[in-house]
N, C-alpha and C positions, 0 to 999 in steps of 0.2 A: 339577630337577623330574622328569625322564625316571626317572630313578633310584627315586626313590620311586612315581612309576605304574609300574616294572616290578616294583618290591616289594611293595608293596600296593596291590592291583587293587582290593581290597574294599575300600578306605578310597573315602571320599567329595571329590571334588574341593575343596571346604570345608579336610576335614580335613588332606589333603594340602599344598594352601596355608599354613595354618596350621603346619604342621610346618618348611615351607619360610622360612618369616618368621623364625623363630624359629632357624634353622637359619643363615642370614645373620648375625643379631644375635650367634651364639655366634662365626661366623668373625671377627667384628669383634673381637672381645673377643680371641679367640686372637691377634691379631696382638698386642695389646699384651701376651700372655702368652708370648710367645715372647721377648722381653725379658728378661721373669722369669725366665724360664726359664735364661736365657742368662749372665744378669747377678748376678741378687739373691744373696747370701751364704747359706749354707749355713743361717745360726741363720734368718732369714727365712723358708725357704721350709719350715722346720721348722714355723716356728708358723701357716703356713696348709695345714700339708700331716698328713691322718688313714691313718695305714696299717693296715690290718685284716689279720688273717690272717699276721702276723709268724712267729706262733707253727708255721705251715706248712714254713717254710724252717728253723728252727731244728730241729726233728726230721728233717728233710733232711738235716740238716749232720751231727746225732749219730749218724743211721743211714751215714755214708761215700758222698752220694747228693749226684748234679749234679741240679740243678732248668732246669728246661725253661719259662718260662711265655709261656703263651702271650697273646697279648694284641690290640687293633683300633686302628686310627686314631681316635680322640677325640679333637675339636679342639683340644685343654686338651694333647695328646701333648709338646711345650717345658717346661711345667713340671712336668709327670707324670711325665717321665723323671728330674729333678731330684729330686724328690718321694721316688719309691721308692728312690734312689740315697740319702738321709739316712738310712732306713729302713734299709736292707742297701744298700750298692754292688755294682752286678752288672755284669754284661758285656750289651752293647747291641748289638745285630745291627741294619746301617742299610745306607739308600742314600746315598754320598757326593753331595754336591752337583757338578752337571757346572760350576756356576764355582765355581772356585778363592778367590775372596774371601769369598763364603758359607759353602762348604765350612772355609774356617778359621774363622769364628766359629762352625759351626753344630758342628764338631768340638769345638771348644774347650764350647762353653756345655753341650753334652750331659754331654759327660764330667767336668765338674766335679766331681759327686759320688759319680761311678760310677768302677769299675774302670778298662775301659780299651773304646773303641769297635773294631768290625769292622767292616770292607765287606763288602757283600752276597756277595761272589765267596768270602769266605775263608771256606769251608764246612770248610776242615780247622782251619780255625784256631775256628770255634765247635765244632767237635765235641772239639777239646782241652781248652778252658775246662769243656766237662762233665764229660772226661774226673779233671780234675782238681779237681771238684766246687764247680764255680762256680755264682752262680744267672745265666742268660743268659736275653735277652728278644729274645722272635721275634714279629713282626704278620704273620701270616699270610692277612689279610683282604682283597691289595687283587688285583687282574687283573696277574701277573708275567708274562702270556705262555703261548705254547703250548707251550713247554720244562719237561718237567717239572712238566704240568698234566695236570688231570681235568675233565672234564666233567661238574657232580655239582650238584644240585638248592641253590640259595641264595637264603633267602626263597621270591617265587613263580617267578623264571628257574631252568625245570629243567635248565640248562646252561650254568653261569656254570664258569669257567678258574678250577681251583680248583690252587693248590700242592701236590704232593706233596714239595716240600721238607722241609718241616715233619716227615715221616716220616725223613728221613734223621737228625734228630737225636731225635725223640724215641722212637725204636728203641733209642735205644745205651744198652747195658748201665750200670747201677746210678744209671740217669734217672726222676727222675719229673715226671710233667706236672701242671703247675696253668692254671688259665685266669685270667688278671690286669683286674681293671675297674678301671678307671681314671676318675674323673667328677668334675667342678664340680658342686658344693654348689649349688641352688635360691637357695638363700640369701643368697649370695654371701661365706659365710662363709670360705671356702676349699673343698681338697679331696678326695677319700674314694678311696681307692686299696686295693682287695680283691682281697687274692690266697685264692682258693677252695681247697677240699682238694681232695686227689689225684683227678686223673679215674683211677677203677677202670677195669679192663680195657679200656687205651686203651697202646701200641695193638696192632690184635689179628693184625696182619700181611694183612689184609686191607686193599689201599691205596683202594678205594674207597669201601668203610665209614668206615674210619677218616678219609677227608678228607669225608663225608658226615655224623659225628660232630663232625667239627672246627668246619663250616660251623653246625652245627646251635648248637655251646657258643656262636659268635659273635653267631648271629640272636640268643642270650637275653641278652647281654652289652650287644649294640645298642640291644636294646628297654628296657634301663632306661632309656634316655635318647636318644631315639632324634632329639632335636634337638642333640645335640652330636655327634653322627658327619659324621665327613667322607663326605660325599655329593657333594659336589663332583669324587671320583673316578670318572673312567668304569669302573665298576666290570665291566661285560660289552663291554668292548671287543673280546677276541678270543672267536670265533664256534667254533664244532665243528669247521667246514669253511671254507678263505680264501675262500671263494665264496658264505657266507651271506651276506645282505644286514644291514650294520652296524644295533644296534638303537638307534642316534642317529641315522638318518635322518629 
């Protein structure tokens, strides 16, 4: 709940609940989609899985162009990753799990339909996969630390720990950036995975723009569906300064 009263102030305690209910129900569901995700065959995850925007990566590929997309924590992220791997197989930039027995299934189930998985640390090894114009997926959305952060306006906190990661790869020459939505169907029909056209003059070597830009593509990505976002992350965990006072007190 914290998370959503520092996002939206103007919502009404009502609405905000509301959002939160609903928000529980989707992590439920995620649990058992993480399964899916993990497990279900390829033709399966086909026929509940709608990719939009195909057509993005394929003029990518004919222009001699790594694809960069960018994308956010959606609870539905186990079998989304599956999902867009039937579509095109890509390269999947992650954080290994610190146990060992999760970390092999969670390796294993990710990569089933994708190329081949990174750890978060091999920065040179996702900058190669571009290099050699692969399409690679980066979540840029969550609190990584104050290493290689910015302090830059998300939602209503005007100074949420923002990555300038993210610039290291989408600098690199004959890159282009798309922002990737990823979301469960209302329905429950399955799910709708849109990769957007090229963000124009992105990025512009401005690092605080441009992750000010970044944060801004995410707010409009989150608001389609703003009860399947993982919110459960402490998303403003680190502060400007060690010495502000934490805003989960």
């Amino acid at each position: 709940m914290k998370n959503l009263e520092l996002c939206f102030p103007e919502m009404s305690q009502q609405e905000r609940t509301l959002i939160l209910k609903k928000n529980f129900e989707n992590t439920g569901i995620a649990l058992f989609e993480t399964g899916m995700g993990w497990w279900w065959p390829d033709w399966r995850v086909k026929r509940k899985t709608k990719v939009v925007g195909l057509e993005h990566l394929e003029k990518a590929h004919q222009q001699g162009k790594g694809v960069l997309l960018l994308t956010m924590h959606y609870l539905s992220v186990e079998i989304n990753c599956r999902g867009i791997g039937t579509g095109h197989p890509m390269v999947v930039f992650y954080r290994p799990h610190n146990n060992q027995l999760m970390e092999f299934f969670q390796f294993r189930g990710r990569g089933r339909s994708n190329k081949y998985m990174l750890g978060k640390r091999d920065v040179k090894g996702l900058m190669k996969a571009l290099r050699d114009k692969e399409v690679c997926v980066y979540l840029p959305d969550q609190d990584y630390g104050r290493r290689r952060s910015l302090f830059v306006p998300f939602f209503a906190v005007p100074d949420a720990a923002t990555t300038t990661g993210t610039l290291i790869f989408a600098r690199q020459k004959n890159v282009q950036n798309h922002m990737f939505i990823p979301t469960r169907n209302d329905d429950g029909s399955g799910y709708t995975l849109e990769i957007k056209p090229m963000m124009e003059n992105f990025p512009t070597g401005d690092d605080e723009a441009d992750v000010i830009r970044i944060n801004q593509e995410l707010e409009k990505a989150i608001l389609y569906k703003p009860e399947q976002y993982m919110w459960l992350h402490r998303r403003f965990k680190t502060r400007p300064h060690e010495d502000d006072p934490s805003l989960y007190k």
